[in-house]
N, C-alpha and C positions, 0 to 999 in steps of 0.2 A: 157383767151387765149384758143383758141379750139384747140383740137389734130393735126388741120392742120396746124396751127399755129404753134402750137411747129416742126412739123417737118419741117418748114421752117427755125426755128429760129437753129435747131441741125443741119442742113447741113451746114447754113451760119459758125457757131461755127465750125461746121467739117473745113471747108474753111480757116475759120480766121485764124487757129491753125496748118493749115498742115505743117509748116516747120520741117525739112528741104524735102522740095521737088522733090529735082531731083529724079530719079531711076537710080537705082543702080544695077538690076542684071539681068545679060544673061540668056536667054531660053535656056534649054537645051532642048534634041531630044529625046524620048521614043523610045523604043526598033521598036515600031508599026509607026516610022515614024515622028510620031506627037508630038507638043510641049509638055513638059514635064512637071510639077506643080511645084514650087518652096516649096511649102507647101500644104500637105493634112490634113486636119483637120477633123479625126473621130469622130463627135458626132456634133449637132445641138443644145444643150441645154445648159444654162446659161453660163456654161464657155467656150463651142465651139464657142459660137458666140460671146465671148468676148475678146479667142486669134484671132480668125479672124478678128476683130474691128483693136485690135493690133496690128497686122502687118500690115492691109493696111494702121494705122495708120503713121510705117515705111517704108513705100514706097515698100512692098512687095506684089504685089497686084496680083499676078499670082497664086492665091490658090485658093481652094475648100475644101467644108464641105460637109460632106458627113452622112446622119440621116437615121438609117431603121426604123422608125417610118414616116406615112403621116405628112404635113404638120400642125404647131399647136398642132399636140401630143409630139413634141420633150420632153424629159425628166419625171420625175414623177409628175404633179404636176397636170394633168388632165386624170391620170392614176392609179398609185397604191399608190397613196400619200393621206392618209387620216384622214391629219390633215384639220383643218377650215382655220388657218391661219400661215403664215409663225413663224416659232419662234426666230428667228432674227428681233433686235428692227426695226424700219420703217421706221429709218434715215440712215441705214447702207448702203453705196454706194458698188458696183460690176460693172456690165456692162458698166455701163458709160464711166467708165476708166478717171475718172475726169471731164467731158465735163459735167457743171450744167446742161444744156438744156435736159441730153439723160440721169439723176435719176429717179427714180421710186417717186419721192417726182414732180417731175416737169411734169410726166407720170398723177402719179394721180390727182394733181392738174388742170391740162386742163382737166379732165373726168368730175370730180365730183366738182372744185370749191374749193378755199381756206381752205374756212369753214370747210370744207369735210376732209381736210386733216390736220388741229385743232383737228377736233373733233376723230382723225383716233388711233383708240390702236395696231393693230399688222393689217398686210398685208394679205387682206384672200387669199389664195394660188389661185383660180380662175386671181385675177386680179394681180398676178405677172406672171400666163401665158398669160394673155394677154398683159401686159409690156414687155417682151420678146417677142413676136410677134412682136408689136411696134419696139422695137430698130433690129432687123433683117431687118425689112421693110426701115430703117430710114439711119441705116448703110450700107444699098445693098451689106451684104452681102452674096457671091454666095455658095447658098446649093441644094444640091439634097436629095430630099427625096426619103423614100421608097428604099435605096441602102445599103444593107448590106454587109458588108466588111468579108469576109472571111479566108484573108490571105493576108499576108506581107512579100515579098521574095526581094533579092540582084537582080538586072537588069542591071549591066553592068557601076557602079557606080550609080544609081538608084536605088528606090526601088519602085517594083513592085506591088500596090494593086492591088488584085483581089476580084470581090464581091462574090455575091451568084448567078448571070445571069452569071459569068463568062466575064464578061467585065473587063479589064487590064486597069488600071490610071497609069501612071509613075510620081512618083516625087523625089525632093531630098531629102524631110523630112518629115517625120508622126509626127503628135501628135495623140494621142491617148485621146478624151477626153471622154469616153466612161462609165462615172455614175458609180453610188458605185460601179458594179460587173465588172470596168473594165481589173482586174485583176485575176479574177474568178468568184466565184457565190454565189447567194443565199444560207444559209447554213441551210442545214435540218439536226438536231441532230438526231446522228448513231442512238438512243434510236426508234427514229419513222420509221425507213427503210422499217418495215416490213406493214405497216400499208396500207388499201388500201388506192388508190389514192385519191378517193372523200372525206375522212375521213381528209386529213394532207394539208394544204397548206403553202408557205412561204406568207411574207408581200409584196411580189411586184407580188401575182397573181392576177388577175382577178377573187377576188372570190363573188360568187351571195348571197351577204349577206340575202337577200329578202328571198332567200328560205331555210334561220335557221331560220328564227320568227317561236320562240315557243321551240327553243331545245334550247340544251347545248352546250355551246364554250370553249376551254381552250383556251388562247396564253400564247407560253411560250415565257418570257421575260420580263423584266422591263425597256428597253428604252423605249424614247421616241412614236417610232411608234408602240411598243407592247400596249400601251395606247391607240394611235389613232386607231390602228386594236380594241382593245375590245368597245372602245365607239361607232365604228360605227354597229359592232353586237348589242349593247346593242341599238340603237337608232334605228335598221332596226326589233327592237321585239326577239331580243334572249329571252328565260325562263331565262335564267344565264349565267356570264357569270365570268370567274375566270381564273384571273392573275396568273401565278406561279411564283417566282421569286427566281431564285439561291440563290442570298446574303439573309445575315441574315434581314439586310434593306434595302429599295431601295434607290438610287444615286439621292439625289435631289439638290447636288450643283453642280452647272455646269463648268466646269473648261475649257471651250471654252468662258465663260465668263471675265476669267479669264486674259488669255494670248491676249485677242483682245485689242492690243496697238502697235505701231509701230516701234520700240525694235522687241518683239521678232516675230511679222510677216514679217518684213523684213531681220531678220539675224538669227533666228533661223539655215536656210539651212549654212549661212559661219561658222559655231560652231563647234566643234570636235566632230568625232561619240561617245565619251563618254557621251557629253551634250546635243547633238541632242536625244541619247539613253534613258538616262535620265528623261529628260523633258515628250517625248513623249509616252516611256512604262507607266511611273507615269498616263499624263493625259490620254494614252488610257486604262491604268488598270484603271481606276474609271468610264469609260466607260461617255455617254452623258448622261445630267441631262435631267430628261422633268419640266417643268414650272409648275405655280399654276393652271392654264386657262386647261392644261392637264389633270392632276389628280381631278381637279373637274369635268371636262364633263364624267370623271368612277363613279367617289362617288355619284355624286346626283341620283343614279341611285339604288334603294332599293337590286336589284336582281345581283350589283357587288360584287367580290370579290376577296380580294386582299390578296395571301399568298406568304410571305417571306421565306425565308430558307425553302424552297419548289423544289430542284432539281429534272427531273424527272429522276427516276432511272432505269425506265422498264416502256412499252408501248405494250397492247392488245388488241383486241377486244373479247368482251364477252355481248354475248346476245345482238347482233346488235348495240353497243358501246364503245366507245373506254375508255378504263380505264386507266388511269396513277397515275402511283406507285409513292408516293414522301416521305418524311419523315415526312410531316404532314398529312398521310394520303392519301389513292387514290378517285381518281377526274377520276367521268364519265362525258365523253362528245360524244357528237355529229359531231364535227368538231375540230381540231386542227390547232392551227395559231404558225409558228415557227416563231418567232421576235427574232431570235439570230442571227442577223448580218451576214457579210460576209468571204468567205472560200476563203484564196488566194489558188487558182490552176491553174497556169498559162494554161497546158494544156488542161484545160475546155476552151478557149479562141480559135476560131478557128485562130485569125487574129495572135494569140501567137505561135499557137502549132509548126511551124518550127526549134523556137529558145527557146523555153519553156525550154527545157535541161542546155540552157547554159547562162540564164540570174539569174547574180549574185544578191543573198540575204544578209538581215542585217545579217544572220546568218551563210554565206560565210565569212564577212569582220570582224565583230565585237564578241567579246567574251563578254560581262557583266559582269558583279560579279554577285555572286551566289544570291545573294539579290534580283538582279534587272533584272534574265531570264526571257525568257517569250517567250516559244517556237510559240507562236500562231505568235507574234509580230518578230520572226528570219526568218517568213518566206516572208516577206517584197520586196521589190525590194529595193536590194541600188543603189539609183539614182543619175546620176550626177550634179552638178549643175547648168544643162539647163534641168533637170527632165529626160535625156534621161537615159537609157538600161544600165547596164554596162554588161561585160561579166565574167563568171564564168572563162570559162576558154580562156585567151586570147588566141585571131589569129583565133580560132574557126569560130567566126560568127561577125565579126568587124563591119559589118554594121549593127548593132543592135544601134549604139550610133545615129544615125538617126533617131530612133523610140523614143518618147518624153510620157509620161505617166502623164498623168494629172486629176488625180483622187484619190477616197480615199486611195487607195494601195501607193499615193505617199505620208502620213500622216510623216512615221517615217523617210524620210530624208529632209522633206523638212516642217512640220506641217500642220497645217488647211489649205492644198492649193485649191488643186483641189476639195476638200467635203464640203465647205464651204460658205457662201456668203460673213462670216465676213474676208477674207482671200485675196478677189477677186483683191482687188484693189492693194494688192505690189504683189501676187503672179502671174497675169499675166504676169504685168512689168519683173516682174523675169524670166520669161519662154520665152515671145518673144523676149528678149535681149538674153538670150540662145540660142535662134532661129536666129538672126539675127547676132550674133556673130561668130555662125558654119557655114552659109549660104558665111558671109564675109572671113575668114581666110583660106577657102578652095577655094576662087579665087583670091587672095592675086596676085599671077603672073599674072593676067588679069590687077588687077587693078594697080600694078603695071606700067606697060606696058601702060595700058591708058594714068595715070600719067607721063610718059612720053614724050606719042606724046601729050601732050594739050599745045595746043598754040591759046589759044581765048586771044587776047588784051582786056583788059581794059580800054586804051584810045587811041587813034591815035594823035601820035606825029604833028605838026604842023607846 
């Protein structure tokens, strides 16, 4: 079957499957006159375009996605993503949202041929951006690129997006599905602040690996992509190129392995914040494993080096190099890669900063036991169970529960949802039924009312 092929065969399926049919909801008027979006959806990549799937799938078809990335660059994965192939096994379904025809297994299969995907070990991260381009294309859903969203204000029971041109969208609901730093940012340890700029990068910049062939690189970190950042120095000709790793060992079991069953990807979110608490500080303290395909594209490399129980404790430059102080000793280099994850700070968020004050945390709602704190993880959004906003302090900023968060910051109330591929398939269900549930009960009197005046026969008496 050729790729035209299938996308005749995914429409018919779209077709087959639409019930239930009818539409169901009134346009509303923006402030500017003009119709108003029932749903805006910030972000364009994996899981933007697969609550947008979802909902048109429920008959809500009056939204927009909105990507400040060009077309085709949506998300990391032909950008600062610098793994070979996805690490998620090859069978694992997302986008689709169940529809066989629209898997990256039926994707690859009309590209390359049966055989092709027999002989297939992991997903090379090229061709699951180009399967995501596919299903956008196949699903029509409506994106704008190149549109950065700058801010999210109350409109008169609306909510008002505004970009970075200063153009005004009105709708009734935001999702926010806006990639790991949707919540704040890339996080540079305080140790490196002082460092110049060309000397420190984090993992999601843009950096010209080409022109260290022949120096020295630290990354600090032992996940996963602190692996994929050192092996792509080591493979662009770094002289050296050296891991530093906080723990005593590095994290090589994976405990996203773990919970991928459908238990606790579906109900983890209905659990008491005790066990939701539980669960998630446990699997986010052991932090992601990287795989054997990872840690060997470091190792066969004579000039790696991988040190444990190696926090860095202080950071200088001396004699045109940047020296880091550890407990096993100080490491020069030439360039620094910070692989330490992400820093919730809402007001880093420009689309946040109006309500940044008053959007409630795990460590607003939830106390732990002393055991099981974890200040990093308190600072969390507690989200409701349609992933929206709560507030810190109510009556404050009420239309915050309209803004929807669907991303790694939404980990500890709701698990692997939004950071995840293995997640995709009960966590979107989860979110557009949240979506379509606030959507419905806030016209309740409408459809009441309709309900009333319908009077279409069924048959004509005789």
């Amino acid at each position: 079957m050729s790729l035209d092929a299938l996308l005749v065969r995914i429409r018919d399926e779209i077709a087959r499957t639409a019930h239930p049919r009818a539409p169901w909801l009134t346009p509303r008027t923006g402030l500017d006159g003009e119709p108003a979006y029932d749903v805006i959806v910030v972000g364009a990549g994996q899981s933007g375009l697969a609550i947008a799937f979802g909902l048109m799938r429920a008959q809500v078809t009056n939204i927009l996605v909105l990507d400040q990335a060009p077309k085709g660059q949506e998300g990391p994965w032909l950008t600062y993503a610098r793994m070979r192939t996805l690490r998620s096994p090859k069978d694992f379904t997302g986008p689709d949202l169940g529809l066989p025809a629209l898997t990256y297994q039926s994707w690859h299969e009309a590209r390359y041929g049966q055989a092709a995907w027999d002989a297939l070990d992991l997903i090379p991260r090229e061709d699951w951006a180009a399967y995501l381009a596919f299903v956008r294309d196949a699903t029509d859903v409506p994106v704008e690129n190149r549109v950065t969203v700058t801010g999210i204000a109350p409109a008169d029971g609306l909510l008002a997006v505004t970009d970075a041109d200063g153009t005004v969208r009105y709708a009734r609901k935001v999702v926010l599905a806006t990639g790991q730093e949707g919540a704040g940012s890339w996080a540079i340890p305080e140790v490196l602040a002082d460092l110049p700029a060309g000397r420190v990068a984090r993992t999601d910049d843009p950096v010209d690996f080409a022109a260290f062939e022949g120096q020295r690189v630290a990354v600090i970190g032992a996940g996963a992509s602190a692996f994929d950042n050192a092996a792509t120095a080591l493979e662009a000709g770094a002289a050296e190129v050296t891991l530093l790793c906080r723990r005593a060992e590095a994290q090589v079991v994976q405990p996203y392995r773990w919970l991928t069953f459908a238990g606790f990807l579906r109900h983890l979110g209905d659990l008491d914040d005790a066990w939701r608490w539980r669960f998630m500080s446990a699997v986010m303290g052991l932090r992601e494993g990287f795989p054997q395909a990872t840690w060997d594209r470091c190792a066969r490399h004579p000039n790696f080096r991988f040190r444990p129980g190696a926090p860095v404790r202080a950071a200088r430059m001396q004699g045109g190099a940047v020296l880091l102080d550890t407990p096993q000793g100080t490491v020069a280099a030439d360039l620094v890669i910070a692989a330490t994850g992400i820093a919730i700070d809402y007001a880093a968020r420009p689309e946040l900063s109006a309500f940044a004050h008053n959007i409630a945390t795990w460590g607003d709602r939830y106390a732990p036991p002393p055991e099981e704190r974890d200040d990093r993880l308190s600072t969390y959004p507690y989200l409701g169970d349609d992933y929206a906003f709560a507030e810190r302090e109510p009556g404050l900023t009420p239309w915050i529960t309209d803004i929807h968060l669907f991303g790694i910051a939404s980990t500890v109330s709701h698990g692997p949802s939004g950071s995840s591929i293995n997640a995709m398939t009960t966590a979107v269900p989860r979110l557009v039924s949240g979506l379509t549930r606030g959507l419905f009960t806030a016209d309740l009197d409408r459809h009441w009312a309709d309900f009333r005046a319908y009077d279409v026969p069924q048959a004509v008496l005789r």
